[in-house]
C-alpha positions in Angstrom: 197.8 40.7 64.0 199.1 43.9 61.8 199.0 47.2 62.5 196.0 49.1 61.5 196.7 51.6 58.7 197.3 55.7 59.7 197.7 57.8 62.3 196.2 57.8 66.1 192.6 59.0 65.3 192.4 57.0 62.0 192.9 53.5 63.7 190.0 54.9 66.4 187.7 55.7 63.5 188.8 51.9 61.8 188.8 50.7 65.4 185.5 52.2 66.1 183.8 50.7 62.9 185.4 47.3 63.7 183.7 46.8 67.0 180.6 48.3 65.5 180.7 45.7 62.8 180.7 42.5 65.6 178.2 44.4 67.6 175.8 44.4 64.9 176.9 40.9 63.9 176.1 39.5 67.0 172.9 41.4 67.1 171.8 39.9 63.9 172.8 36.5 65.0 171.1 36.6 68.4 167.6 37.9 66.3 168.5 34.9 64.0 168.3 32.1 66.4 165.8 34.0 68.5 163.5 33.8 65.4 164.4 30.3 65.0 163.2 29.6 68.4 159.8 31.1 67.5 159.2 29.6 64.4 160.0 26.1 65.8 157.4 27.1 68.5 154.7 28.5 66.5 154.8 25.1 64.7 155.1 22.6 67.3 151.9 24.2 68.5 150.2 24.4 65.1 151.2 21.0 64.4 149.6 19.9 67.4 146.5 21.3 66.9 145.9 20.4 63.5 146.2 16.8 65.6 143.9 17.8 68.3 146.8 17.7 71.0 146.4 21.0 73.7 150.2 22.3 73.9 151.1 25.3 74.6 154.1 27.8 74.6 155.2 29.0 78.4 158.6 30.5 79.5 160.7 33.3 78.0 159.9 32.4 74.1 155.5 32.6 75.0 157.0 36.0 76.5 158.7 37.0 73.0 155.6 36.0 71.3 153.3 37.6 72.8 155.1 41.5 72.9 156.1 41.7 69.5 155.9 45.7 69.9 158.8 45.2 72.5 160.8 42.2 70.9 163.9 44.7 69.5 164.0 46.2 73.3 163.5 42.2 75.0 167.0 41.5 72.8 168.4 44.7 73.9 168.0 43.6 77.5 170.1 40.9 76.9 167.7 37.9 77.2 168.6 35.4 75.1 166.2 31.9 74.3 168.0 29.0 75.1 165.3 26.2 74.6 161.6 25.6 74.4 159.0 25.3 77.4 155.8 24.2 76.9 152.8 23.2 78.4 150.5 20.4 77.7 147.7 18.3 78.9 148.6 15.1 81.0 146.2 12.7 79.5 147.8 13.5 76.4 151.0 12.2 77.3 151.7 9.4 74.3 150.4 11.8 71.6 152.8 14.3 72.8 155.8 11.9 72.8 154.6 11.1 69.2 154.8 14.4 67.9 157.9 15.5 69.1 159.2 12.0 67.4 157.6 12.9 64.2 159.0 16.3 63.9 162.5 14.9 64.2 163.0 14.7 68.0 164.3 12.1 70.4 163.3 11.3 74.1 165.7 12.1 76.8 167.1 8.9 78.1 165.8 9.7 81.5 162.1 10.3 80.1 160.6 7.8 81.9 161.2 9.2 85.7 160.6 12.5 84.0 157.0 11.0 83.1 156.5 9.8 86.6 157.1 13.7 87.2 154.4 14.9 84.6 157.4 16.4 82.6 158.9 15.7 79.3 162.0 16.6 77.9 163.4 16.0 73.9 166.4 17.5 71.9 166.5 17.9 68.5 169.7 15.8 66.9 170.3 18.4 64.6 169.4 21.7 65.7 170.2 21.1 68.9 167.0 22.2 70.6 165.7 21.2 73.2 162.1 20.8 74.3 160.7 20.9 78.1 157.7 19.7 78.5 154.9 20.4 81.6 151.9 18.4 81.7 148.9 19.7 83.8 150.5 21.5 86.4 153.9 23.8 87.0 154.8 22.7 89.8 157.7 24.6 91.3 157.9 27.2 94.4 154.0 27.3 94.1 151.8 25.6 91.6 149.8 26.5 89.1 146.9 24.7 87.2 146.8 24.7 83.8 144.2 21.9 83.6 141.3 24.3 83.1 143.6 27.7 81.3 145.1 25.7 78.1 142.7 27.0 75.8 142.1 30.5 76.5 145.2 31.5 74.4 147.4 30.3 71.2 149.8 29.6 70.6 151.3 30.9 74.1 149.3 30.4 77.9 147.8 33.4 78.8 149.4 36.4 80.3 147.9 36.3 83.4 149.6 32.9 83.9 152.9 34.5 82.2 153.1 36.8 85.2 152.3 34.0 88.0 155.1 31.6 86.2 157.5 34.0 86.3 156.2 35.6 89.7 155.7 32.4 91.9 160.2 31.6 92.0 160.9 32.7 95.3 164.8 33.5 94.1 164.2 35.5 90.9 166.5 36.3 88.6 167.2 38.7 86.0 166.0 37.4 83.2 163.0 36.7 85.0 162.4 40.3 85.6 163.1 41.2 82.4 160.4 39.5 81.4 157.9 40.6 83.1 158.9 44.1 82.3 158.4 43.9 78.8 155.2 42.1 79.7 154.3 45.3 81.4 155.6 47.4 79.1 153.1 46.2 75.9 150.1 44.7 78.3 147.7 46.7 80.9 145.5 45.1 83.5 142.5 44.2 82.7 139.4 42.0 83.9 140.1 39.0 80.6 142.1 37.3 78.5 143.8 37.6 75.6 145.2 40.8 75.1 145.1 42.3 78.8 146.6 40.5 81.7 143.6 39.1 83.8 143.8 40.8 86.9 140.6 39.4 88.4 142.3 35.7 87.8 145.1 36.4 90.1 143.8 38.4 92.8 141.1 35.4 93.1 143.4 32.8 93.0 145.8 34.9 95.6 143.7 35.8 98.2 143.1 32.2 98.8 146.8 31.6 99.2 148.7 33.8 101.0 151.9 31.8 100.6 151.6 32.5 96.8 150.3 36.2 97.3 153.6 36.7 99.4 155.6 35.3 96.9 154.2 37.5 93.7 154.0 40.4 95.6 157.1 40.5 96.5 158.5 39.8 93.0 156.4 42.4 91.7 157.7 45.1 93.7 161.3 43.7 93.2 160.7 44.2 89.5 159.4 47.8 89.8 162.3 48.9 91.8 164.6 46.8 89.4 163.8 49.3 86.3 165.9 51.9 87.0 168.9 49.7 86.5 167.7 48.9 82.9 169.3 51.3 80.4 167.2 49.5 77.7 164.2 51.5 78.8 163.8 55.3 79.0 162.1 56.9 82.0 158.5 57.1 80.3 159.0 53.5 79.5 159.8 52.9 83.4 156.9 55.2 84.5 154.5 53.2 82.5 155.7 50.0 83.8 155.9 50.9 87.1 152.1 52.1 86.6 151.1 48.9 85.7 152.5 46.9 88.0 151.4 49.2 90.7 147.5 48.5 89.2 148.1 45.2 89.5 149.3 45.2 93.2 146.4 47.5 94.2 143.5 45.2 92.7 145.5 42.2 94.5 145.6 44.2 97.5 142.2 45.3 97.7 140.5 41.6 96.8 139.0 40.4 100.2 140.9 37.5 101.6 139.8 34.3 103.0 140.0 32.9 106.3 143.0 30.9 105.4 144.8 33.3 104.1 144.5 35.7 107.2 145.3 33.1 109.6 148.7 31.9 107.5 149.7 35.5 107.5 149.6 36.2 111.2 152.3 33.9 110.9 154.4 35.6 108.3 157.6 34.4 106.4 158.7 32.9 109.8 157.5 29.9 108.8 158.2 28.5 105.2 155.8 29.3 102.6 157.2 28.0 99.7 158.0 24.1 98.4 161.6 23.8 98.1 162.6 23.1 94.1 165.7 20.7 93.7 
């Protein structure tokens, strides 16, 4: 490599610009295929429809989707896409395999024990992409229902169910709190769907289950004291976050719980609460 032209603060400044030059690079590449991810999506769901097939989006892309105020600050967090999730009814199952065919995708060679799973997964040959696909249920450290939920939002699941998928993984991760944050960040709590995240869905559907209510709670307050580490946001940013998780927690809090739910919490996290995911 030669020597950068000039004298000691000259090279900084060409130095300087240099790095700048990859950092926006990379920035514009990342929003590229981050697009990409959307677009392909947006029109996996729109095809399906316009075939009367229920899909729709879930993971960190349905997250992207639906905060488009925030999308610039979700990249600046550092979470990346890195395939699609989706969501789709189970009777469905051979129209769903024939869509993802038709719009150039092939079946994972394991496909068939996936199926016996209710889950899907495809790859695109040339993109690359790959699809996961959920039928009916997410069935991981707690599960969730979709049987009922798939068509009170498009092309995304609703938030309300954004928040339990992220918040019912016992180990959470970064990227999961990210997330959420954003989620919190562009969406208050509210009593329906689509715009608000229904808080009157998950404090019904926790009180029942106090496993689940563990889990989410917990996650929810790991989240709020996670913000401060997150240089992405500034503090009125936090504040409001915090906020509304905090709203959330109270109206979960305060929701009368069933007799079920009181006797498993006598016993506590002595005692396993969780399914185990391989």
């Amino acid at each position: 490599m030669r020597p950068l032209p000039g004298n000691v603060e000259t090279r900084a400044i060409i130095l300087e610009r240099h790095n700048l030059g990859e950092t926006i690079q990379v920035r514009e590449k990342t929003m590229l295929q981050s697009s990409h991810f959307e677009e392909q999506a947006k029109t996996i769901v729109d095809t399906a429809q316009k075939r009367g097939i229920v899909i729709r989006s879930i993971g960190a892309i349905a997250f992207r989707i639906h905060c488009p105020k925030f999308k610039d600050l979700h990249t600046k967090l550092g979470r990346e896409l890195t395939d699609l999730d989706f969501m789709a009814r189970g009777r469905q199952i051979n129209e769903i395999v024939q869509l993802f065919q038709d719009l150039g995708y092939q079946k994972d060679p394991r496909m068939h024990s996936f199926m016996v799973y209710q889950r899907g997964i495809f790859q695109h040959p040339e993109t690359k992409l790959v699809a996961d696909v959920f039928f009916d249920k997410l069935s991981m450290c707690h599960t969730i229902d979709f049987k009922e939920r798939l068509e009170l939002d498009s092309p995304t699941i609703t938030l309300a169910d954004l928040v339990l998928e992220k918040t019912q993984i016992v180990k959470i991760n970064e990227k999961d709190m990210k997330d959420l944050a954003i989620l919190f960040l562009e969406h208050d709590i509210g009593e329906s769907e689509p715009e608000t995240v229904d808080g009157k869905y998950i404090r019904l559907l926790l009180s029942k289950d106090w496993g689940f209510y563990y889990t989410v709670t917990t996650n929810l307050k790991k989240t709020r004291d996670r913000l401060v580490t997150y240089e992405a946001f500034d503090n009125s940013q936090r504040e409001q976050i915090a906020a509304t998780i905090d709203r959330l927690l109270a109206s979960i809090e305060n929701e009368p719980k069933s007799t079920g739910w009181k006797m498993r919490a006598r016993v506590g996290p002595r005692k396993t609460w969780y399914n185990e995911v391989e």
